[in-house]
C-alpha positions in Angstrom: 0.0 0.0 0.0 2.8 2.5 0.8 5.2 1.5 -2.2 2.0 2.2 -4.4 1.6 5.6 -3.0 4.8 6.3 -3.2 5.4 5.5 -6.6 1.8 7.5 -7.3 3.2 10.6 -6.2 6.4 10.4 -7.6 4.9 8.8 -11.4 2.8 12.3 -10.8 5.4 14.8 -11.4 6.3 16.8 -14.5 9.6 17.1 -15.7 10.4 19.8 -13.4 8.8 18.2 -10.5 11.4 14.7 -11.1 14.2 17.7 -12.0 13.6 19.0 -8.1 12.8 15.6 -6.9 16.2 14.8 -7.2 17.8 17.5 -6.4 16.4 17.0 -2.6 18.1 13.4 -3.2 21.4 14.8 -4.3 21.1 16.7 -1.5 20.2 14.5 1.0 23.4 12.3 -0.1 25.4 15.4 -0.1 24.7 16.0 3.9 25.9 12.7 4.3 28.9 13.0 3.0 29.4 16.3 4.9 28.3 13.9 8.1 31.5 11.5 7.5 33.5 14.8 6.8 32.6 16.2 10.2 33.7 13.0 12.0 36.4 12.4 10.7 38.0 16.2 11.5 36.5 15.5 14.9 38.1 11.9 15.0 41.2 13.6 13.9 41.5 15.8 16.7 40.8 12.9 18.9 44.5 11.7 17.3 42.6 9.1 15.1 42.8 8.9 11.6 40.2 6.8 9.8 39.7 6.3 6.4 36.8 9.2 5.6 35.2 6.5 2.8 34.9 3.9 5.6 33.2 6.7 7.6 31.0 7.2 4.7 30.1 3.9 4.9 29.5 4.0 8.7 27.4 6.9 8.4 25.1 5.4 5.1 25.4 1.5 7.8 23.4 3.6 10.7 20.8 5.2 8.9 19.1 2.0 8.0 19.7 0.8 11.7 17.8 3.9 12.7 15.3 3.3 10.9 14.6 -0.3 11.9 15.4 0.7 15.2 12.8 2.1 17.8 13.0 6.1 19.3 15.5 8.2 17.0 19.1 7.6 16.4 19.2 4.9 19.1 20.7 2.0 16.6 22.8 3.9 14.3 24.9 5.9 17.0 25.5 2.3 18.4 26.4 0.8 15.2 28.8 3.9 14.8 30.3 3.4 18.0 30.9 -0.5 17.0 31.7 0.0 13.7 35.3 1.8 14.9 35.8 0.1 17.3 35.6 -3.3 15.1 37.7 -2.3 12.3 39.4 0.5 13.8 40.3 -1.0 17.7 39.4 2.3 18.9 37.5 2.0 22.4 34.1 2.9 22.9 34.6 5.3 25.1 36.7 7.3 22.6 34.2 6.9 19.8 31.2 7.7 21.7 33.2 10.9 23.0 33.4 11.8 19.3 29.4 11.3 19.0 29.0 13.5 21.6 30.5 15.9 20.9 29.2 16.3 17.3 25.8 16.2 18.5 26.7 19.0 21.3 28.1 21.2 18.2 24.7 20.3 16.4 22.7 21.4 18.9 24.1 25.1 18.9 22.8 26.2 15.2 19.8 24.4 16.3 19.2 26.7 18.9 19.4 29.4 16.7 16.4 28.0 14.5 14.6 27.4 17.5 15.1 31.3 18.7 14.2 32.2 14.9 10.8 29.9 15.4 10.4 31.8 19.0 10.1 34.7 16.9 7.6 34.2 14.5 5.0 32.7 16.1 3.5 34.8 19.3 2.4 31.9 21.2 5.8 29.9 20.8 7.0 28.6 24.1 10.2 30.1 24.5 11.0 28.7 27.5 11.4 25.2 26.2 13.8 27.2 23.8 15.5 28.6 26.5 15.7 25.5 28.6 17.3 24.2 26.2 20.0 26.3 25.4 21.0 26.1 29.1 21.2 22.5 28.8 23.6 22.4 26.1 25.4 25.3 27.7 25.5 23.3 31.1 26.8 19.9 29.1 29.1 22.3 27.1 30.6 23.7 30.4 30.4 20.0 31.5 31.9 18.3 28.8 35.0 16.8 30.6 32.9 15.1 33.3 30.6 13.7 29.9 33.9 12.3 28.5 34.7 11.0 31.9 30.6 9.3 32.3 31.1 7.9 28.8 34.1 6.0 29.6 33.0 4.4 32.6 29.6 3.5 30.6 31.8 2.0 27.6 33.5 -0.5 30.1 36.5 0.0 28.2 40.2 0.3 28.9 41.2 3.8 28.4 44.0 5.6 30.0 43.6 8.8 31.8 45.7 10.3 29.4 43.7 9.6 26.7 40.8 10.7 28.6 42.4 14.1 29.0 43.6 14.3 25.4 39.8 13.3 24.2 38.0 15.9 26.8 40.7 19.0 25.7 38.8 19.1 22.4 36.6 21.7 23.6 39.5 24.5 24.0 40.2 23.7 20.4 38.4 26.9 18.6 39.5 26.4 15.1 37.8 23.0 15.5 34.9 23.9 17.0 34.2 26.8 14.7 34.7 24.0 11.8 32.6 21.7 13.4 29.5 24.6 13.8 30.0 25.6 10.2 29.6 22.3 9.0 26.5 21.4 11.2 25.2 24.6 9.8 25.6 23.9 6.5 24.3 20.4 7.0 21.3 22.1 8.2 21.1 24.2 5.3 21.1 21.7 2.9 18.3 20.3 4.8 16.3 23.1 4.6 17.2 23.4 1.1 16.2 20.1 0.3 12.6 20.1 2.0 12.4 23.5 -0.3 13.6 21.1 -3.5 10.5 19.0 -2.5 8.1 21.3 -1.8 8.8 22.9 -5.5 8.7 19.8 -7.0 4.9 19.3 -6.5 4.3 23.0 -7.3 4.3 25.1 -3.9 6.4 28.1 -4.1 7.0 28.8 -0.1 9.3 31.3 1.4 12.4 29.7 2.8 12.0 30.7 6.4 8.3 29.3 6.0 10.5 26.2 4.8 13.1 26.6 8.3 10.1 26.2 10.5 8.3 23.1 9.1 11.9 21.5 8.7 12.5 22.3 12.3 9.2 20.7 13.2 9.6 17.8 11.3 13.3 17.3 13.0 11.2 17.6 16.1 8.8 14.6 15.3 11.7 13.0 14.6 13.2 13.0 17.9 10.0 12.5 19.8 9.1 9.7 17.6 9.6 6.0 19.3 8.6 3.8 16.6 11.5 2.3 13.8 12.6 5.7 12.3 9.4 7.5 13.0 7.2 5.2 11.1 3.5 7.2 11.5 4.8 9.9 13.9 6.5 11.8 11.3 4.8 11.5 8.4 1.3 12.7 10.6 3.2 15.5 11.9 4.8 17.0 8.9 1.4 16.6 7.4 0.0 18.5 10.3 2.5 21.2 10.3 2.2 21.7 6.3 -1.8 21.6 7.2 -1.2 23.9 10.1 0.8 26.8 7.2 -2.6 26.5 5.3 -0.7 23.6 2.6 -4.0 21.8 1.1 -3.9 17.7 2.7 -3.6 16.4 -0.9 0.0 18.5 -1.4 0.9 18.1 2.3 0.6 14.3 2.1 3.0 14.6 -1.5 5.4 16.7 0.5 5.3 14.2 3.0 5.6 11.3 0.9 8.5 12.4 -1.1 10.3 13.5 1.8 10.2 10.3 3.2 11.0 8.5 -0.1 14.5 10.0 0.2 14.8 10.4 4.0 13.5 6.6 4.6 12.8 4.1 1.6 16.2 4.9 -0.1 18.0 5.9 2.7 17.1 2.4 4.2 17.8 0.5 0.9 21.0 2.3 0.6 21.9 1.9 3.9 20.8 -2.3 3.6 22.7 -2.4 1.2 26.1 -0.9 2.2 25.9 -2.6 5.7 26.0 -6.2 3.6 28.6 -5.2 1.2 30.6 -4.2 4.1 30.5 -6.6 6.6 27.0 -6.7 7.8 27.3 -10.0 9.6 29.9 -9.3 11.7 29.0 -5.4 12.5 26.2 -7.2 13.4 27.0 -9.0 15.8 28.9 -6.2 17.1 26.1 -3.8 17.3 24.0 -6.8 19.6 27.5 -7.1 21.9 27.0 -3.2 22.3 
């Protein structure tokens, strides 16, 4: 039923519509490879070097365990995590360190959106804005006793000096400016792409009209607890798009197509890349995590 809908909507568009279409799927691809980039200046720091296509492959490996995988990113920051330390004999507690602390950077130009949201709509609760900046302020302040938690979580065998080396990563400014351009851009190119989409069934919306819904479909997405969002997104962006006065019949083609490329070939691609490179025995890492 949902690979017919699918492949209603997308057998639906013009020539410009499939021209747009995949553009947001270039796109999408393009963030992903700006993802593996991130890490591995982050790993870097760290004193790690790992081959950037490998992290490619890493990265394209835990999208499809997110979304087979219940509440959001839950799988596919494990399978990270396991996936260096398998083929890379890096300890956990170092590789989660380096998740962390990309999704601490991330959070920052999030905040920004969030502030840009508070402003548009009157009612907006900007408290939960603001509690939130002070929580990533706190864990940013904080971030040697996180690296110190995450290596007594790992159960791994890490000296302190590696410890230290790990947490002084946050007194690196060129890095951290590098890291919050790149999370920008990544969000960008998100933005960008739910634009792409959004053109490609024939609605011309302005792009801070675009931010907002991409900001509240990034919020379904982290509320949601079923495999990759299955149902929770998808009624939510349709209810924001509803919400902005979209017409259901283009909101659920929005929807669809953003989902399309977010989860259908995301997940095949993923599948796919997980087998060819090693899937079995990442596997069996991933359980042991």
């Amino acid at each position: 039923m949902a690979g017919n809908s699918y492949l209603t909507v997308v057998s639906g568009l013009g020539y410009s519509g499939l021209f747009y279409f995949f553009l947001a799927l270039l796109l999408y691809y393009v963030s992903v490879l700006l993802y593996a980039f991130r890490w591995k200046i982050v790993l870097k720091a760290m004193g790690r070097d790992v081959s950037y296509f490998s992290l490619v492959k890493a990265f394209l490996s835990s999208i499809f365990i997110n979304n087979i995988t219940p509440l959001s990113r839950s799988g596919g920051e494990i399978l990270r995590i396991a996936w260096l330390n398998k083929l890379y004999k890096i300890p956990a507690a170092v590789s989660t360190a380096s998740v962390l602390y990309e999704r601490l950077i991330e959070a920052f130009p999030l905040l920004i959106l969030l502030f840009i949201a508070a402003f548009y709509f009157v009612s907006y609760p900007i408290y939960l804005t603001i509690g939130f900046g002070l929580l990533i302020l706190l864990l940013w302040v904080k971030w040697e006793k996180l690296v110190e938690i995450a290596a007594r979580l790992s159960k791994t065998s890490v000296t302190p000096g590696e410890i230290r080396s790990v947490a002084k990563i946050r007194r690196k400014l060129s890095l951290n400016l590098t890291v919050f351009t790149l999370s920008s851009i990544i969000w960008a190119l998100d933005v960008l792409r739910l634009k792409f989409i959004t053109l490609a069934v024939g609605l011309h919306l302005s792009l801070t009209l675009v931010a907002l819904i991409s900001i509240a479909n990034f919020a379904f997405g982290m509320i949601a607890f079923t495999p990759g969002g299955v149902g929770i997104v998808e009624g939510g962006l349709i209810g924001t798009l509803v919400f902005f006065g979209i017409p259901f019949a283009l909101a659920l083609s929005v929807t669809l197509l953003e989902r399309l490329i977010s989860y259908v070939i995301s997940s095949i691609t993923g599948f796919i890349t997980l087998v060819v490179g090693g899937g079995a025995d990442l596997w069996k890492a991933l359980r042991s995590h």
